[in-house]
N, C-alpha and C positions, 0 to 999 in steps of 0.2 A: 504494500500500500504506500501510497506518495506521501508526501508531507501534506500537499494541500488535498488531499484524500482525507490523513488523520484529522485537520483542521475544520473539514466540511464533516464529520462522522460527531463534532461536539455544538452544541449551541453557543449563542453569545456568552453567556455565563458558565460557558466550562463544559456544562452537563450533557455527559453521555446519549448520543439519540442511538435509540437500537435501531441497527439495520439488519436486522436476525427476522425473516419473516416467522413468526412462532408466536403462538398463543400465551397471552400475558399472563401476569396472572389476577389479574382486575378482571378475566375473563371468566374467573374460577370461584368458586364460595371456598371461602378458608374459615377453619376452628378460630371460633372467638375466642376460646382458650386452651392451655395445654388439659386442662383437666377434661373438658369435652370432648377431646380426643381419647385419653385413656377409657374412659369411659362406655362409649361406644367401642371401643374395642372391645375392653372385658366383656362388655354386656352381650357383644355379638358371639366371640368364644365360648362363654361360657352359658351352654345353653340345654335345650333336653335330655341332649346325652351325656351330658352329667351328673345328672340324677336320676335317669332308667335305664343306662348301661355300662356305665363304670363301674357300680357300686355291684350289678350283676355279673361281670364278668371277672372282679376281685374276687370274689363269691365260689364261680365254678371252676375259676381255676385257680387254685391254688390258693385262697384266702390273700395274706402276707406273702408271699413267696410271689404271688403275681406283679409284685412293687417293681423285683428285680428287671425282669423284662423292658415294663412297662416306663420306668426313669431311664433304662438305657435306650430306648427309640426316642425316649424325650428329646435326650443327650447329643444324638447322632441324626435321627432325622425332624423330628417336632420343633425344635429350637431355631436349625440352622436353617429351615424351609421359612420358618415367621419371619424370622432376623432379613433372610434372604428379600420376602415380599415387600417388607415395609419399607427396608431401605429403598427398592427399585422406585415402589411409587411415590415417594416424598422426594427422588432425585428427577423423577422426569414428570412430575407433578402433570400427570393424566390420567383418563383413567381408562380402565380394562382393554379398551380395544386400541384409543389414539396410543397408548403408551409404548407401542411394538413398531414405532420409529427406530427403536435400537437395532431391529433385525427385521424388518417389512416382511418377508417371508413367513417370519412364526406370528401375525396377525391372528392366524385363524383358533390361535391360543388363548388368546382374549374373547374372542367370542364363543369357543367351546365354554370358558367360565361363565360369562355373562349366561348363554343358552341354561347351564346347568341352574346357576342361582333362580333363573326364571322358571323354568319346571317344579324345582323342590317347592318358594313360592307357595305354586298352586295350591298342593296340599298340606304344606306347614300353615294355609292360615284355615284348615279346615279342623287341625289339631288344635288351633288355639279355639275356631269355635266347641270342640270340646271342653275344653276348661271353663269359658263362659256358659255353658250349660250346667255344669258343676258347681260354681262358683252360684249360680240366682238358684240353685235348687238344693245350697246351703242353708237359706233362710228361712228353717224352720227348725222345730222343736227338737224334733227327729227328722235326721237326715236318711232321704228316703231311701237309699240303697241299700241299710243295715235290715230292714227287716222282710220275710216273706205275707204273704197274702195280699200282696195288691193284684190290682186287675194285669200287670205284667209278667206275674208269677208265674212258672210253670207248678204243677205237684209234688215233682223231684225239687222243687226247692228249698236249701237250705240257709240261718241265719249262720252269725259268722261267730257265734257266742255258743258253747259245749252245752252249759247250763238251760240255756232255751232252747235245746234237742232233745232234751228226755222222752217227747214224745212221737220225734223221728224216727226214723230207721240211723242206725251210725254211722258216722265217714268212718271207713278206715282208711289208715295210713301207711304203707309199708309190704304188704302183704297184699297181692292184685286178687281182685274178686273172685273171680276163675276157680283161683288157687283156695282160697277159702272155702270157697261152695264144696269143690270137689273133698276138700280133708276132712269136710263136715258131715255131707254126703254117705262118705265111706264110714264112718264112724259111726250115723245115726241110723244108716244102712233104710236112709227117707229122705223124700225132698224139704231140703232146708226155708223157713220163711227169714224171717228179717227178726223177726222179736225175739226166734229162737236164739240167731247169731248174735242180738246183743248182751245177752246172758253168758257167750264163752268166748273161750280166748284160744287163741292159737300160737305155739310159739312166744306167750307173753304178748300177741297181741291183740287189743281189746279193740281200739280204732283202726280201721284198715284205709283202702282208697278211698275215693270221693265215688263209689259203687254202694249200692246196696243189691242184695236177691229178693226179688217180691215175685209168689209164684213161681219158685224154682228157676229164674231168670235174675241174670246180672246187670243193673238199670244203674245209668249212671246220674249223680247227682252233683247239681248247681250250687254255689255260695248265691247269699242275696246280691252280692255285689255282683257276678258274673250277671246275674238276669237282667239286674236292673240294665249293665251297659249293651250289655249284646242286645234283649229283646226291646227295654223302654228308651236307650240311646241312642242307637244306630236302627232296631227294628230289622237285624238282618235275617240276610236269605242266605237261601244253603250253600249258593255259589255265584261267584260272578257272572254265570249266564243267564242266572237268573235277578235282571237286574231292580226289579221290584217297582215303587214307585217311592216320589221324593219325600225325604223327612222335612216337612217345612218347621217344625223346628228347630231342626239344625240350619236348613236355608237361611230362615231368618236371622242366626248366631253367625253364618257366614261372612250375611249382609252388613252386621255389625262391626265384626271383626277385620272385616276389610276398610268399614268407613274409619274407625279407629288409626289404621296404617294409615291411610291418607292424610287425616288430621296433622297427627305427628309427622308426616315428610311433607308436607304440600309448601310451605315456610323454608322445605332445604334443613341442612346439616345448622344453621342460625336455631332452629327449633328444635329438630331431634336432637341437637347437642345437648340440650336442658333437659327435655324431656329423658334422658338416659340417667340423669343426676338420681332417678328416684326407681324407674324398672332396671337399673344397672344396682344400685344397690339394697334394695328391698328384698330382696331374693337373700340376700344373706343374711339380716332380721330373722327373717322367717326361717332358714337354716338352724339359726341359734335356737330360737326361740321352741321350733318341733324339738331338736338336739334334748334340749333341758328338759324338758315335758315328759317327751318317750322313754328317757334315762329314769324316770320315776316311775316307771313300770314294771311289776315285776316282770320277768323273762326276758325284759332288756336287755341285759349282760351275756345272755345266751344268744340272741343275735347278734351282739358286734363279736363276739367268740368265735362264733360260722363265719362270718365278716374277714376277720383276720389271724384266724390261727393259721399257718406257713404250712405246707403240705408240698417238701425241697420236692420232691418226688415230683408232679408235675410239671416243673421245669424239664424234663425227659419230652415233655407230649413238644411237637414243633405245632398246634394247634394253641396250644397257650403262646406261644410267642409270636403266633400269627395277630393273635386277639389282641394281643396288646400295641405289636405296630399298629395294624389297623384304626384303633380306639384314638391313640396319640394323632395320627393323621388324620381323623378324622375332628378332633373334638375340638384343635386348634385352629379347626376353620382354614387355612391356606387354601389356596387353589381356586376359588372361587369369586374370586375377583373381588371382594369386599377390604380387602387388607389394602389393598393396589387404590381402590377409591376412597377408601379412610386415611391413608397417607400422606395419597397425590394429594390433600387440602390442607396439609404442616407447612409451615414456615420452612425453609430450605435449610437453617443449622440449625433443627432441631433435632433433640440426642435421641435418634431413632434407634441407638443398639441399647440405651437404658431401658427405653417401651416397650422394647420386644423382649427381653429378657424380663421386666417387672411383668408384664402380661401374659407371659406362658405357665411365671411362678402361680400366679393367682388363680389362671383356670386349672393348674394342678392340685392345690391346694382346695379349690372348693369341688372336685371331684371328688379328693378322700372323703373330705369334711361330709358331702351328702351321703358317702356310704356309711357313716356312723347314723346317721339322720332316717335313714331308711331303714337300716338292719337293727338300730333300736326297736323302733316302732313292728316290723314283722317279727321279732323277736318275742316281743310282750302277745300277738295274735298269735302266733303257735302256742304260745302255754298257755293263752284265755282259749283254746279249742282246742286243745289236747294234743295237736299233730306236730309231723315237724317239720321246721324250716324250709327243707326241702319242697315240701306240701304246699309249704303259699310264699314263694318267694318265686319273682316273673321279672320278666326285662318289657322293655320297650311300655307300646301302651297297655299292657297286662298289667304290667307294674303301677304307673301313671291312672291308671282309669278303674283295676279292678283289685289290686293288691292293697295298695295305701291306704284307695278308701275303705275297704273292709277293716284295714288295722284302726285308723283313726274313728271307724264308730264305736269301737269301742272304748274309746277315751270319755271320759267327762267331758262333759261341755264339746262333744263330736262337732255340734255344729263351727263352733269357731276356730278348731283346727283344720277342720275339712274347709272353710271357707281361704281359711293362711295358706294353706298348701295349694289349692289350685287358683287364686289369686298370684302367688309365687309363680307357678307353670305361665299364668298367662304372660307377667313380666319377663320371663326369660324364653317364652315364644317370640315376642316382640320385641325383643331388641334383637336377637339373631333374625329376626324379616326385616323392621327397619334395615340390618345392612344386606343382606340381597337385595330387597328392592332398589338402596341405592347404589349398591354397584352396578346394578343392569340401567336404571336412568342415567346415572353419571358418563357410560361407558358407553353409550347412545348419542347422549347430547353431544360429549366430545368428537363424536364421529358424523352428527347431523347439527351442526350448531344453529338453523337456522327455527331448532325448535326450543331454541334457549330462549328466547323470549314468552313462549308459550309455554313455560315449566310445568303452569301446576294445570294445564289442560293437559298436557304431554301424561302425565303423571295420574289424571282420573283415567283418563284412556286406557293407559297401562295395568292399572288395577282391577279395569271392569273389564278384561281382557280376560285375566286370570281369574277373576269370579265366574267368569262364564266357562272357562274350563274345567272350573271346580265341580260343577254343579253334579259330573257321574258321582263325585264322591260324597255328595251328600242323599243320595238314595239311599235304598234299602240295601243295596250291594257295597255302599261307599267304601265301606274299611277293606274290601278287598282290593280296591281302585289305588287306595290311599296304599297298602301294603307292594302293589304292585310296583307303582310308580316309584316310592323309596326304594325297593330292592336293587331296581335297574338304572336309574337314570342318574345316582352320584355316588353309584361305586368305582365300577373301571372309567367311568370317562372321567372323573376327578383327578385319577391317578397318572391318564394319558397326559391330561393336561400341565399336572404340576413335574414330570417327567420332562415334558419338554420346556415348559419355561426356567427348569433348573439346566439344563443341559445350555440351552440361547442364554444363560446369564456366564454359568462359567467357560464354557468354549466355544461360542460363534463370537459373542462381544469380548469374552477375556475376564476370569476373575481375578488379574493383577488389576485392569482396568477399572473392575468393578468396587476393590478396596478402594481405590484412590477415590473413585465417588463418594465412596461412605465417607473417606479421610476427609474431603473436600469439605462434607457437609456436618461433619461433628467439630471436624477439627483435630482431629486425631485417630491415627489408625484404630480399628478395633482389639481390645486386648485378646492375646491369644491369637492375632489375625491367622498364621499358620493352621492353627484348628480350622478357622473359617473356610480355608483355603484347601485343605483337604476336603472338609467334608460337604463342601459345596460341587466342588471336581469327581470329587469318588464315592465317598461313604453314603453321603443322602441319597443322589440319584439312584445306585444302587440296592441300597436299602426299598427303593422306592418299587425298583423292580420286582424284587424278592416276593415283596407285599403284592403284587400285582401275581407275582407265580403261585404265589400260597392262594390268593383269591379265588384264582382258575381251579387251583387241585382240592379247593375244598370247597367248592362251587354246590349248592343244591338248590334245584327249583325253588321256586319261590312256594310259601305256603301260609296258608294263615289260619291256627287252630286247629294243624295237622291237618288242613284241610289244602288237597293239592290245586293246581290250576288247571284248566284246561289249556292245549300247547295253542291255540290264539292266543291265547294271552301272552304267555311264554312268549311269542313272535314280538307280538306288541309292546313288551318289556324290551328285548333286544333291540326293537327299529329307533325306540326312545333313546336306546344306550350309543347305539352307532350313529346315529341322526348326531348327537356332541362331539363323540369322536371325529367324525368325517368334516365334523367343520377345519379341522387343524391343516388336513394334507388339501382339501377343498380351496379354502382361502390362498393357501400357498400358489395351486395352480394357476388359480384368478389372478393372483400376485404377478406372477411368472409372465402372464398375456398381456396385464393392465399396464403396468408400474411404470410408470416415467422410464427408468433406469434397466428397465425391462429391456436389454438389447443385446444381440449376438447371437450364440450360440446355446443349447441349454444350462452346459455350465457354468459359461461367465454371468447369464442370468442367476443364474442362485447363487454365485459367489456375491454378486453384484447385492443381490438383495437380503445378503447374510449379513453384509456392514449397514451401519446406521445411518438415517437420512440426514441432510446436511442441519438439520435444523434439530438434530438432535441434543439436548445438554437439559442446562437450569431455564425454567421460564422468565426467571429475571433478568434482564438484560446486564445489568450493573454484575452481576453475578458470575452470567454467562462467560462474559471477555475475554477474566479472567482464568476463569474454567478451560476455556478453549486454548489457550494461550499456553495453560501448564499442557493440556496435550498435546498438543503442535510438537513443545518441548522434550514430551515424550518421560515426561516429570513421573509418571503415573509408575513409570518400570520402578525408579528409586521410592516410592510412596512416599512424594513429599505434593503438596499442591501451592499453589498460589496463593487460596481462598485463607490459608491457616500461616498467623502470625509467624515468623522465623523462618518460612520456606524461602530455598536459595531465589526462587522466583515472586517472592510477594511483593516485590515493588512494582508489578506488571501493571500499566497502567493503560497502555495504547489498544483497543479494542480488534481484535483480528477481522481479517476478511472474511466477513460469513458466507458467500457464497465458497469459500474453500470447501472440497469435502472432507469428510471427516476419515473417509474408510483407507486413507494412505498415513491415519496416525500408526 
């Protein structure tokens, strides 16, 4: 650049005029404060499956001894994958889809994320109209799922209290019906009734399955709490071909549920930022609060016992340490473009390796913490009904909808802990939707700006979208829609996805490169950077794969209730699954034909569109120059930058040729 070049690139008063065509960042909504951002982070992390599949899967395998695993994927992949996401997006402050300026090619990376958080979406706000049903059907005397004989009831139905079965037939626990009938059978050398078998014992056992024999037949029996959600909450049918007709009131808890998400995003990250101040931290209130209560129960002690006594011996199964990669990757949210849009809105030296590290600790910590929270409480219902742990302890919505609430009506005052707990579910429903939905708006507008003006029409559109897809799953079939759709649509494409944006961060762009970003933006390399450095090139991706191999070989249909699917379905889960996937190699092609830079031969095209666009860096200009200037310099190799006081280069002043490309640093 010439002298009278530098001299026309400042104003009369000195000041820098950017000549970087690149999105400002006055273009962008940014955190009003740092706490707003943590916030929405934990809140989005830590979210359902932290309290109906953590605390189940310490449980089956291995109690304590599951810890082991489960901190070492923290360690190696949970950690370095968050650390990895937040830095990108608060360095190239865009979001999901503009942000793949780095590598034009791997665009269709960002939109498999975006696709996937728009799917799950649909029927995460169908799970939140569950708790809102829960939650208005707390405000009574007796909450209604503890008892039988309503008009819901089947016959076979049972309460969730030992002492108000006297006049039942008995669960047994331990001992399958079959097997009773027949020992019984043979002994009385007659067909056994139900009054006979509760007079004897077998074995020392007195309570057997959830079975009873009426009429020399083995009839299986319900908890009040199963009936009430299966038949009075959902109304289900025997199979998803059988797809029934709508539950309007759950429609209507839909319809609420959605209006709810709106309210709180329609203002932008200015409003969900506050709005997190109270569903980001009410959830741990209420943590504490069940924690203290359930611990005053007898047979408490005996669930968090089940909970966490170590059982080294499972550490053998490669199925426990599948469950635990899995859970860590799943639970910290990565890969779906939420981290990438909560980022890209930080201030440029903000200490994003302290946030990612404080925010991994706390969704780990309040996993344990809910498995004490849970296995207190089913502790004290195994020894108020005689069975054991085994007997009534569920993951997912079993646990959530029919497990909990069965233990907590047996508390005092049922109704107001059954009110605190699924009031609790709905805040941590909703702060994990608030950030999908705004990763997928953010990661839109960036890529259609011309609907930035029109945000909060862009935005009812979007949600009335997703309501009207919701709607198979609020029939009388829903929960098998809802079951479906989670099995397939953010398992392996999650993993495709964050496989290759970990791969385009440390070897198409360069993870020396990538340090010196972070360096640029905190101001000091990352401690340990070496670690970062391995396991961002080797260990994670790896790891990543592994958990992808274990996924395939321990693959089974989908089912819901031991109840299988029919293979349309099946189809219809995989077209879901490969519809996200195939956006990755898709876009690339598109890429390949479209792209400005798109010229030559096939593989100067893809080398070509492996380097970043010229307009790739910081969106501040002031910022930028500098930025640019330490790479030109080639600064990035010795990890020193410009942007950080004492660098051999920080006196850099004169702003570089932005139309230089970048892909010859």
């Amino acid at each position: 650049m010439s002298k009278e070049d530098k001299k026309d690139s400042h104003d009369e008063s000195g000041t820098l005029v950017d000549q970087k065509p690149a999105i400002e960042t006055g273009d962008r909504e940014t955190w009003d404060k740092k706490l707003d951002f943590m916030l929405s982070c934990i809140g989005y992390a830590v979210g359902l499956g932290n309290i109906w599949r953590f605390p189940y899967l310490c449980y089956k395998n291995g109690g304590g001894a599951f810890l082991i695993p489960y901190f070492i994927f923290l360690l190696i992949c949970g950690i370095p994958l968050f650390f990895l996401e937040l830095s990108f997006g608060q360095f190239g402050a865009l979001g999901p889809a503009a942000i793949w300026k780095i590598a034009p090619i791997f665009k269709g990376v960002g939109y498999c994320m975006m696709f996937i958080s728009f799917v799950v979406c649909i029927y995460y706000n169908v799970i939140i109209a569950y708790s809102l049903h829960f939650i208005f059907n707390s405000f009574t005397s007796v909450v209604p799922w503890s008892t039988c004989g309503n008009y819901w009831n089947s016959k076979f139905c049972r309460t969730n209290t030992l002492q108000s079965n006297a006049s039942q037939p008995p669960v047994w626990s331990g001992i399958d019906c079959g097997t009773g009938k027949g020992w019984f059978d043979d002994v009385s050398h007659s067909t056994v009734n139900y009054t006979q078998l509760n007079n004897v014992s077998y074995m020392g056992q007195t309570n057997w399955t959830n079975e009873v024999v009426i009429n020399g037949s083995c009839v299986h029996y319900n908890t009040s709490s199963q009936e009430y959600f299966t038949t009075k909450v959902l109304r289900l049918t025997d199979s998803i071909d059988n797809i029934g007709g709508i539950q309007w009131e759950l429609m209507g808890l839909l319809v609420l549920a959605w209006i709810i998400v709106f309210v709180c995003l329609f203002k932008g990250v200015k409003w969900s930022g506050k709005v997190v101040y109270f569903t980001a931290t009410f959830p741990y209130v209420v943590l504490f609060i069940l924690l203290i209560r359930g611990s005053m129960e007898e047979g408490a002690i005996n669930g968090i016992h089940y909970y966490l006594t170590p059982n080294i011996t499972k550490l053998q199964d490669v199925k426990v340490w599948s469950d635990a990669a899995v859970q860590i990757f799943y639970s910290l949210g990565a890969a779906w473009g939420v981290l990438l849009s909560y980022s890209s809105l930080n201030k440029f030296h903000n200490n994003v390796y302290r946030d990612a590290l404080s925010i991994c600790v706390v969704n780990c910590c309040t996993s344990f913490l809910a498995g004490f929270v849970v296995f207190s409480v089913l502790g004290a219902l195994a020894y108020q009904t005689g069975r054991d742990i085994a007997d009534v302890v569920d993951q997912g919505a079993g646990l959530a909808f029919v497990a909990y609430p069965a233990a907590v009506a047996n508390l005092p005052i049922a109704p107001l802990w059954a009110f605190l707990f699924f009031f609790m579910l709905l805040n941590l429903g909703l702060d994990s939707q608030f950030g999908m939905i705004e990763g997928v708006v953010s990661g839109l507008l960036d890529e259609f700006p011309i609907f930035k003006r029109n945000r909060v029409k862009f935005l009812a559109g979007l949600c009335f979208i997703q309501f009207l897809l919701a709607i198979p799953m609020v029939t009388e079939s829903g929960m098998y829609w809802v079951t479906l759709i989670d099995w397939y649509a953010s398992g392996f494409p999650l993993m495709c996805a964050a496989v290759c944006e970990i791969t385009c961060i440390a070897w198409v762009y360069g993870v020396d490169r990538f340090l010196y970003d972070i360096k640029c933006m905190i101001g000091r390399t990352p401690f340990l950077w070496q670690w970062w450095k391995a396991t961002w090139s080797f260990i994670t991706p790896l790891c990543i794969l592994l958990i992808m191999v274990a996924h395939l070989c321990f693959y089974s249909p989908v089912t819901y209730n031991k109840i299988a699917y029919p293979s349309w379905a099946e189809v219809v889960g995989w077209m879901a699954a490969m519809f996200s996937i195939m956006m990755i190699p898709g876009w690339a092609i598109y890429q390949l034909l479209t792209h400005p830079r798109a010229k030559g031969s096939f593989m100067q095209r893809v080398k070509s569109l492996s380097k970043c666009d010229d307009d790739w860096g910081p969106r501040d200009p002031t910022i930028d120059y500098k930025y640019r200037k330490g790479v030109e310099m080639k600064e990035h190799k010795a990890r020193c930058c410009p942007l950080v006081p004492g660098s051999s280069s920080s006196d850099v002043s004169d702003p570089p040729e932005y139309g230089v490309a970048m892909q010859d640093v």
